[in-house]
C-alpha positions as MATLAB code, in Angstrom:
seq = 'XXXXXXXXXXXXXXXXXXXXXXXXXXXXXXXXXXXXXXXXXXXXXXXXXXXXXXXXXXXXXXXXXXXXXXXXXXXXXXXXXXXXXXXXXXXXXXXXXXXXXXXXXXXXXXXXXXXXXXXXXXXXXXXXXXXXXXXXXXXXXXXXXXXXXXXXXXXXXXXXXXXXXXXXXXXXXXXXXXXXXXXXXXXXXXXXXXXXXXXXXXXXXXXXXXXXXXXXXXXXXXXXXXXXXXXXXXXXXXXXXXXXXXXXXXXXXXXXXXXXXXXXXXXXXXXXXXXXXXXXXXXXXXXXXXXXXXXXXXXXXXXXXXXXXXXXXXXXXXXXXXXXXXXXXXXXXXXXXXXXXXXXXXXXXXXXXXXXXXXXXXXXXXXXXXXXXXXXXXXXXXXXXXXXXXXXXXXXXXXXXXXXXXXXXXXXXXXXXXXXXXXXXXXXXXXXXXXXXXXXXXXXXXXXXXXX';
ca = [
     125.664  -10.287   24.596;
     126.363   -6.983   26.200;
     125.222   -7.015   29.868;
     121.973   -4.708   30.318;
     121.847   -1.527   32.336;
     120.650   -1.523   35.916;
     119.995    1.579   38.133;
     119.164    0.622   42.160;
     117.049    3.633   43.885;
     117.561    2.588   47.379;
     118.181    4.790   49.855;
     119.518    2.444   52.747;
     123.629    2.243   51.677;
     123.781   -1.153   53.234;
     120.826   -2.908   50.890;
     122.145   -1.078   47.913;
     125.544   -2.669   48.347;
     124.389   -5.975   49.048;
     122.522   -5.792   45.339;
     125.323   -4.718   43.889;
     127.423   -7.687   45.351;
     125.145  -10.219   44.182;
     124.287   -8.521   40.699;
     127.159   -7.080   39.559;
     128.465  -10.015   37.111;
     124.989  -10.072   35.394;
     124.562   -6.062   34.769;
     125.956   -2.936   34.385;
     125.510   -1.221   37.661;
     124.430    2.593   38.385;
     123.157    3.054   41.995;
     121.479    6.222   43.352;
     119.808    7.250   46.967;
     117.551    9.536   46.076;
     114.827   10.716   43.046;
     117.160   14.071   41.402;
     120.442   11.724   41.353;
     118.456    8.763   39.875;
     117.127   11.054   37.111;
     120.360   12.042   36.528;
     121.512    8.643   35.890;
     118.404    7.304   33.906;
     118.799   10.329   31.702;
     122.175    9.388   30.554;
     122.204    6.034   31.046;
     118.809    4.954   29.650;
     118.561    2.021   31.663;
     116.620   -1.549   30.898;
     115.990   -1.997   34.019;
     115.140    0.081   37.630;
     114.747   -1.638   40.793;
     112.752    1.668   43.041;
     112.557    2.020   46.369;
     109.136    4.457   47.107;
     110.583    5.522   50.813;
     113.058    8.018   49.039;
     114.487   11.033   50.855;
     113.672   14.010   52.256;
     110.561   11.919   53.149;
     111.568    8.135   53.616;
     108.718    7.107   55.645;
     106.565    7.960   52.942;
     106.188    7.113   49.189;
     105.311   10.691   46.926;
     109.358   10.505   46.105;
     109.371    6.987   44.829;
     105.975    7.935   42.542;
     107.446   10.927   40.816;
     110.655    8.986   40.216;
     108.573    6.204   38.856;
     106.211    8.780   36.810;
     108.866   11.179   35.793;
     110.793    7.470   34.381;
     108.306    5.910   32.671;
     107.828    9.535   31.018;
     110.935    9.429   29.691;
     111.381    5.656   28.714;
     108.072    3.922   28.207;
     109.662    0.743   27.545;
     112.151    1.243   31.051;
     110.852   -1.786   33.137;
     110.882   -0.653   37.082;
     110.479   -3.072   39.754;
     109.195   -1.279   42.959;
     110.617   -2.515   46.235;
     108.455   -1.984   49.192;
     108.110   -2.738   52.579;
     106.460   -6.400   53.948;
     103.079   -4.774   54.935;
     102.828   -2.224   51.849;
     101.229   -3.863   49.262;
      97.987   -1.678   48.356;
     101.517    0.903   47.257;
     102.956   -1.658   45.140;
      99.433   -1.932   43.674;
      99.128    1.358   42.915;
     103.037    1.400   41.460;
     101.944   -1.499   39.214;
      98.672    0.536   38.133;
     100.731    3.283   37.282;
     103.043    1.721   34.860;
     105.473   -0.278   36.943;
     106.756   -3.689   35.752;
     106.504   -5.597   39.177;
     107.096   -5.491   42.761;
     109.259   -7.429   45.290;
     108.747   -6.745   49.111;
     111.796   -6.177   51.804;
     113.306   -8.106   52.671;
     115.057   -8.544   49.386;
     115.698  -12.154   48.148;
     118.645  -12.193   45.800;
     117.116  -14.841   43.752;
     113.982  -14.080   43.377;
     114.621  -10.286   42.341;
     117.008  -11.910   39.699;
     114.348  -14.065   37.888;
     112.610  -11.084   37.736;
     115.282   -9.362   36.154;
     115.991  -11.837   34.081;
     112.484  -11.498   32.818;
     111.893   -8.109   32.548;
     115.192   -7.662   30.374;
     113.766  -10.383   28.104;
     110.330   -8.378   27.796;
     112.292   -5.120   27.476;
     114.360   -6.420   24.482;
     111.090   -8.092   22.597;
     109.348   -4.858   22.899;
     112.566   -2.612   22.019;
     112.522   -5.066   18.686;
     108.817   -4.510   17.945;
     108.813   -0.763   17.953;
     112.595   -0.780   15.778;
     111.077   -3.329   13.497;
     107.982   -0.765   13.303;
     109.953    2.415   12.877;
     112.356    0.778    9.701;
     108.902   -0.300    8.576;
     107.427    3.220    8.710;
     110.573    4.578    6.912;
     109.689    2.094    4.057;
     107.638    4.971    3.009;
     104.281    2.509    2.583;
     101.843    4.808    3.771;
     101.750    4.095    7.161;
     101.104   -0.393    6.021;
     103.085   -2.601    8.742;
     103.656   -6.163    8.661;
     106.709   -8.259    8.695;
     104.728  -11.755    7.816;
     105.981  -13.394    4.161;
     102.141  -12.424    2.931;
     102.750   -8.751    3.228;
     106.365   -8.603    1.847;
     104.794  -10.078   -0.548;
     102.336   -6.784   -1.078;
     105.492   -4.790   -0.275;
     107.521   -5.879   -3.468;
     104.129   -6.243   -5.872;
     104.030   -2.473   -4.302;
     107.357   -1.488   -5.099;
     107.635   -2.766   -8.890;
     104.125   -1.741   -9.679;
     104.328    1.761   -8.413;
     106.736    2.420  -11.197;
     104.315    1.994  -14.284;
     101.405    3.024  -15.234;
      99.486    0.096  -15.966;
      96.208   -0.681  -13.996;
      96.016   -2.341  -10.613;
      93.249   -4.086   -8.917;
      93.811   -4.761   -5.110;
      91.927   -7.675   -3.730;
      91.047   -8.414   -0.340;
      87.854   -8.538    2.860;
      86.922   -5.333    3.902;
      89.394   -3.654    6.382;
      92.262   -5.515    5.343;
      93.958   -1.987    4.195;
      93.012   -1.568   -0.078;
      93.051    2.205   -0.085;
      96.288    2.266    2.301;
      97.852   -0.030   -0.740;
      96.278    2.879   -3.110;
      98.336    5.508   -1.834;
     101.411    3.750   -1.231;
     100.899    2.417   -5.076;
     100.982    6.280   -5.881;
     102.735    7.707   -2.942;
     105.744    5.995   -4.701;
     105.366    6.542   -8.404;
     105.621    9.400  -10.699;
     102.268   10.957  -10.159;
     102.755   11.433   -6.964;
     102.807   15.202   -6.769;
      99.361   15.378   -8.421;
      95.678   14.431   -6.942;
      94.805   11.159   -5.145;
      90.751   10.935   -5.963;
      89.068    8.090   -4.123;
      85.108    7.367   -5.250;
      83.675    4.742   -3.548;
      81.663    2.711   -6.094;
      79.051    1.311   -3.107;
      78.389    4.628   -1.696;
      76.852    6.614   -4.253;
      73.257    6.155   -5.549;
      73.509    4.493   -9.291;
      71.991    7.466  -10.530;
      74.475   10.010   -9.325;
      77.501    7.863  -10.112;
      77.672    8.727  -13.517;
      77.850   12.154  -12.897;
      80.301   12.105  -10.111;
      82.634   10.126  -11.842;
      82.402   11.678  -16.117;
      80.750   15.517  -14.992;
      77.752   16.549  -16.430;
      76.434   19.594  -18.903;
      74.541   22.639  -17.733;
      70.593   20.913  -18.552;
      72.046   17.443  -18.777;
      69.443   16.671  -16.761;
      66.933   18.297  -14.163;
      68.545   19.723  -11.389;
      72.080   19.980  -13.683;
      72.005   23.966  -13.140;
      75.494   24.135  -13.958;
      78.546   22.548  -15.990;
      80.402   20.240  -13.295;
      83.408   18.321  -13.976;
      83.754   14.655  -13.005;
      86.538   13.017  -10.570;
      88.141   11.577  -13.442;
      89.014   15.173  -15.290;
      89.558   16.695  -11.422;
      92.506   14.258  -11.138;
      94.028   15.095  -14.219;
      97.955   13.126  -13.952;
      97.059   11.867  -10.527;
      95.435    8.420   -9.602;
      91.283    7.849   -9.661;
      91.218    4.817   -7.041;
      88.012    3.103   -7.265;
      86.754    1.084   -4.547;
      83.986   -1.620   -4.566;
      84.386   -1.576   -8.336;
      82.074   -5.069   -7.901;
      79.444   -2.388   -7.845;
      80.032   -0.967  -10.823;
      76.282   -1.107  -12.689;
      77.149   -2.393  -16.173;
      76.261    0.767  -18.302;
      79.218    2.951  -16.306;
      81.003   -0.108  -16.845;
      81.190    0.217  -20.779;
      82.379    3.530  -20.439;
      84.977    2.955  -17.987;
      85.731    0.778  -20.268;
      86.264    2.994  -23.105;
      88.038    5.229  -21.504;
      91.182    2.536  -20.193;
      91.160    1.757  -23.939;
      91.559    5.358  -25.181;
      91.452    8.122  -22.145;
      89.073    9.847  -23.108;
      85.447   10.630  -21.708;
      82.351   12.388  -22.514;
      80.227   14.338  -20.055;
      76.821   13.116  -19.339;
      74.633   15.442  -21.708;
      77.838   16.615  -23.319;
      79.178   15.769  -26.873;
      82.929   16.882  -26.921;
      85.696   14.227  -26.123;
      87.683   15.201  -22.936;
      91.951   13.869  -23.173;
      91.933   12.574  -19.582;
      95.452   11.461  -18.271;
      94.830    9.467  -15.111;
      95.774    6.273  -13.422;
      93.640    3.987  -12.680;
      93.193    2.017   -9.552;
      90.544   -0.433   -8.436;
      89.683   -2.717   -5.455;
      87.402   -4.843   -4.798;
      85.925   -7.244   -1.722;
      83.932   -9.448   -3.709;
      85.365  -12.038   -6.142;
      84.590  -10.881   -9.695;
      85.054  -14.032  -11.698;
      81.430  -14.776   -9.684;
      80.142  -11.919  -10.723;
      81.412  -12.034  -14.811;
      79.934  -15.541  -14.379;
      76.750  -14.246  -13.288;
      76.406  -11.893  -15.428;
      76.763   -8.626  -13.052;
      80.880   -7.718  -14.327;
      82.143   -7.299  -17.763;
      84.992   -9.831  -18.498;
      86.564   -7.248  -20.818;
      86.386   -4.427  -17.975;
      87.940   -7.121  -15.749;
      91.104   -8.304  -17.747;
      91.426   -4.402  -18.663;
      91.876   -3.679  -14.633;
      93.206   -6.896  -13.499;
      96.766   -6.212  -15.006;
      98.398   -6.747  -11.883;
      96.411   -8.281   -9.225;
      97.622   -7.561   -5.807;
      95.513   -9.848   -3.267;
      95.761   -8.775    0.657;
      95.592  -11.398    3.124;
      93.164  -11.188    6.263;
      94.677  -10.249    9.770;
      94.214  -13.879   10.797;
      96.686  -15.345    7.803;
      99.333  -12.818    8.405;
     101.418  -14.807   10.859;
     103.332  -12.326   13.526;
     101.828   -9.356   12.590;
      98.788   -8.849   14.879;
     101.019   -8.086   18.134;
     102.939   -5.712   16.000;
     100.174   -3.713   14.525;
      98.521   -3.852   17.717;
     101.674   -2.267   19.652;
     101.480    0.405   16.803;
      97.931    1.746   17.447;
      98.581    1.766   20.901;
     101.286    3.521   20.486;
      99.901    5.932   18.102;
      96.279    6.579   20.627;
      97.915    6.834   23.659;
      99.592    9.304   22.660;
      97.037   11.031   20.716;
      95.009   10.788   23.782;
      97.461   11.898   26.195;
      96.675    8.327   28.015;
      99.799    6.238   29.788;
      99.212    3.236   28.530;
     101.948    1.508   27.406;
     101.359   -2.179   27.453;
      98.552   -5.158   26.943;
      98.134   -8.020   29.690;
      99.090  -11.420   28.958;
      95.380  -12.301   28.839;
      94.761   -9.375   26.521;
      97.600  -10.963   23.908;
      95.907  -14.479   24.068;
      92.342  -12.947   23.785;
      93.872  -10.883   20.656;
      95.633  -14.094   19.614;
      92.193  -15.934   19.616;
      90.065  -13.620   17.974;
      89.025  -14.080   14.632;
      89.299  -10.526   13.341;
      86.339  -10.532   10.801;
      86.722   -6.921   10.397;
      90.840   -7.115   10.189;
      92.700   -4.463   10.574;
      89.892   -1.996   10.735;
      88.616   -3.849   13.644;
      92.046   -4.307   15.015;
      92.651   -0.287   15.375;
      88.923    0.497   16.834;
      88.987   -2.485   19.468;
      92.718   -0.804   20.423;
      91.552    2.648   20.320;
      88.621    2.247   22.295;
      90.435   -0.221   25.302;
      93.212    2.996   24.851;
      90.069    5.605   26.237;
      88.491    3.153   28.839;
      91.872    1.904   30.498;
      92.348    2.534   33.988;
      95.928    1.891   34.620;
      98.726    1.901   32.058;
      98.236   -1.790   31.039;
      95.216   -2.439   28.308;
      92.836   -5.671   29.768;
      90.578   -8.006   27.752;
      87.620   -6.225   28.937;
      88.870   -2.874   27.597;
      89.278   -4.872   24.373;
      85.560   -5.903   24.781;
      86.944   -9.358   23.945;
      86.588  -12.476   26.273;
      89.733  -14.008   27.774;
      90.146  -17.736   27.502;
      89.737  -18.094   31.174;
      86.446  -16.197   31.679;
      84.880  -18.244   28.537;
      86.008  -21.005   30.508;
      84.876  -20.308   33.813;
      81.430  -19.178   32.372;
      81.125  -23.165   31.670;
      80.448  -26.031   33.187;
      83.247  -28.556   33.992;
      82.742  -30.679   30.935;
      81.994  -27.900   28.669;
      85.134  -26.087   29.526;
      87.147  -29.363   29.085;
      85.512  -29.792   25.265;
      86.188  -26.624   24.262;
      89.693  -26.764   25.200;
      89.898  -29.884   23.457;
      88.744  -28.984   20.715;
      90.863  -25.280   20.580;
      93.623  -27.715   21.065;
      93.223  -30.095   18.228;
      92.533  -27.526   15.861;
      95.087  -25.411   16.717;
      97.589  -28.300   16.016;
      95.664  -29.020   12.673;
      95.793  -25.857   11.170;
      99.739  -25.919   12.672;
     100.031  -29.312   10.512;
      97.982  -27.851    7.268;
      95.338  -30.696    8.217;
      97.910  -33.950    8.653;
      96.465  -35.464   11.100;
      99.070  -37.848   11.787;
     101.031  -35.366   12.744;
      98.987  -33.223   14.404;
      97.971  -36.631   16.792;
     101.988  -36.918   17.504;
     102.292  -33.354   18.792;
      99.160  -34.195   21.585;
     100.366  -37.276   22.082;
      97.480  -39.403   20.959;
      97.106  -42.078   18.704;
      95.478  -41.209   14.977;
      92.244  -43.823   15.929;
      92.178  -41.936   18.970;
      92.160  -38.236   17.324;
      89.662  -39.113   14.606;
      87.357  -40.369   17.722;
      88.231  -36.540   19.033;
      87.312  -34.546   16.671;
      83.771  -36.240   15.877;
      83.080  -36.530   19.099;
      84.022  -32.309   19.112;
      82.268  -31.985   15.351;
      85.753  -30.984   14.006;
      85.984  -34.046   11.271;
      83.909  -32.074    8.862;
      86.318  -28.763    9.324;
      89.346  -31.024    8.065;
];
């Protein structure tokens, strides 16, 4: 593996040889004294890594230089991970560094080994993250609208997306409500022939029953009162384009029949009107609700289904798409601080296991408010549980009693390794280490026999 890039800000000569001595067969060295040279460098070097000295000349004794070389770096490279040295007695500057964007601190005087597991670690964090935003940008390129994912689920949507957007034959997208239907809408036309003409979206939930009709087939001039003048319906405004209709569960079963008709021979009527309208217009519908339950009871056409339900393309929930929460979660944070102007550039450690224990019920909806909101209320440039508004698995734990917090860890333990182990419990008891008798006496004890 190539050796990553480190630049030393130090001003004493004496402490920035010693570092090189004693890191020089693990990086590539740069070394500068003071803030304009170290720019310099980090400009054309683009360094992984930055140990900073704040006592910087003209002013060593005090520490403005080291914070515009530290502001003016992370402005550059958000990624760059800078580990402020500072004196024995200095920590409330360190603090501040480490508020500001820095990746950690190490007081004087150095010790060689300790700065190097640091290193080590903040090359390894520097090289995850630099893999996260490259797999996000090839993603982006995919042209898919702006969806990202990487888990087997949504390459899945990706190639139903890719061989569908090339006909014209109907599509209904399936999934729980912000898991992204009208995102696989566009990208469905974004890539297909039509995409030049008009994307209309009518959400079938939203209007009043007795104005859908209208809104979606036009009306006559007296059609009915208040019908003052001739209006034309979504489907004839999106002549060659694609009508994308979501909720189509809502559908009542009158405007069903003449959807209907018009899949079967594109053509409409306006309400009040008698003349047959050519309409030539793709049609796409989604749906949160599970519409073999409603054909059953009575509230969805079976005919209307099989005529949408050519290809079915089902979206998973943010909780079964293995992998891809960190990475959509680095993408809106990416995408608000900037839009923002905020420097935040990173979540905690207990913000990615508070994220990782969430259930999402609102998916990825949820996922891009919770991040844009913690974006606005962050303080420093890292984003904390709190500014999540989600609990951390230690405070839930030290809001509880001793035995409390010992059950529920317990039992987020044993059903972490069931769902790991698709329900086996004799597998899951080898990974804890218990015996099976044992584990079955677990999980009634913790009421999780019932889940399994």
């Amino acid at each position: 593996m190539v050796k990553a890039k480190l630049l030393i800000v130090e001003d004493d000569d004496g402490l920035r040889s010693q570092l090189k001595w004693g890191l020089a067969q693990s990086y590539q060295m740069f070394l500068a004294g003071d803030r304009s040279s170290a720019m310099e460098i980090f400009k054309r070097e683009g360094p992984t890594v930055v140990t900073l000295d704040l006592g910087l000349p003209p002013r060593p004794a005090e520490v403005e230089e080291g914070f515009l070389a530290l502001t003016e770096m992370l402005g550059h490279d958000p990624l760059c991970k800078v580990i402020v040295i500072t004196g024995r007695d200095d920590r409330a500057h360190a603090l501040e560094a480490i508020g500001q964007g820095a990746y950690d601190f190490l007081p004087k005087p150095v010790q060689l080994d300790e700065l190097q597991v640091i290193l080590r670690r903040a090359v390894h964090v520097y090289r995850l993250e630099k893999e996260h935003r490259e797999l996000q940008q090839r993603l982006s390129r995919d042209a898919f609208e702006h969806m990202l994912g990487s888990s087997s689920r949504m390459l899945q949507v990706f190639e139903s997306i890719r061989k569908v957007s090339s006909t014209d034959a109907p599509v209904l997208v399936m999934g729980e409500s912000g898991t992204g239907k009208e995102l696989t809408a566009q990208a469905i036309h974004g890539r297909g022939a039509r995409k030049e003409r008009p994307f209309v979206v009518i959400n079938c939930a939203a209007i009043p029953a007795n104005l859908l009709e209208s809104e979606l087939f036009g009306h006559e001039k007296g059609a009915f009162t208040g019908a003052h003048i001739q209006r034309k319906g979504r489907l004839e405004l999106v002549q060659g384009g694609t009508l994308f209709l979501d909720e189509i569960g809502e559908l009542p079963l009158e405007l069903q029949v003449k959807l209907l008709r018009f899949l079967q021979e594109h053509r409409i009527e306006r309400v009040g009107g008698r003349e047959e309208i050519a309409v030539d217009a793709r049609v796409i519908a989604a749906t949160s609700t599970k519409l073999e339950q409603a054909i059953g009871e009575g509230r969805f056409r079976e005919d209307l289904y099989y005529r949408l339900a050519v290809v079915v393309i089902p979206l998973p929930p943010l909780r079964e798409r293995e992998g891809d929460l960190e990475l959509l979660a680095r993408a809106f944070l990416q995408r608000y601080a900037t839009e923002h102007k905020k420097k935040v550039t990173k979540f905690s450690a207990r913000a990615l296991r508070a994220m990782a224990r969430h259930g999402w019920p609102g998916n990825i909806r949820e996922l891009e408010n919770r991040i844009q909101r913690a974006v606005i209320m962050a303080e420093g440039s890292t984003v904390s549980p709190a500014d999540l508004e989600l609990a951390s698995s230690e405070d839930e734990l030290h809001s509880r009693g001793l035995k409390a917090a010992r059950e529920a860890l317990e039992r987020e333990m044993i059903q972490r390794a069931l769902d790991r182990h698709k329900g086996n419990v004799t597998r899951a008891a080898e990974e804890l280490g218990v015996s099976r008798p044992t584990l079955y006496e677990l999980m009634e004890k913790l009421g999780l026999a019932r889940i399994v």
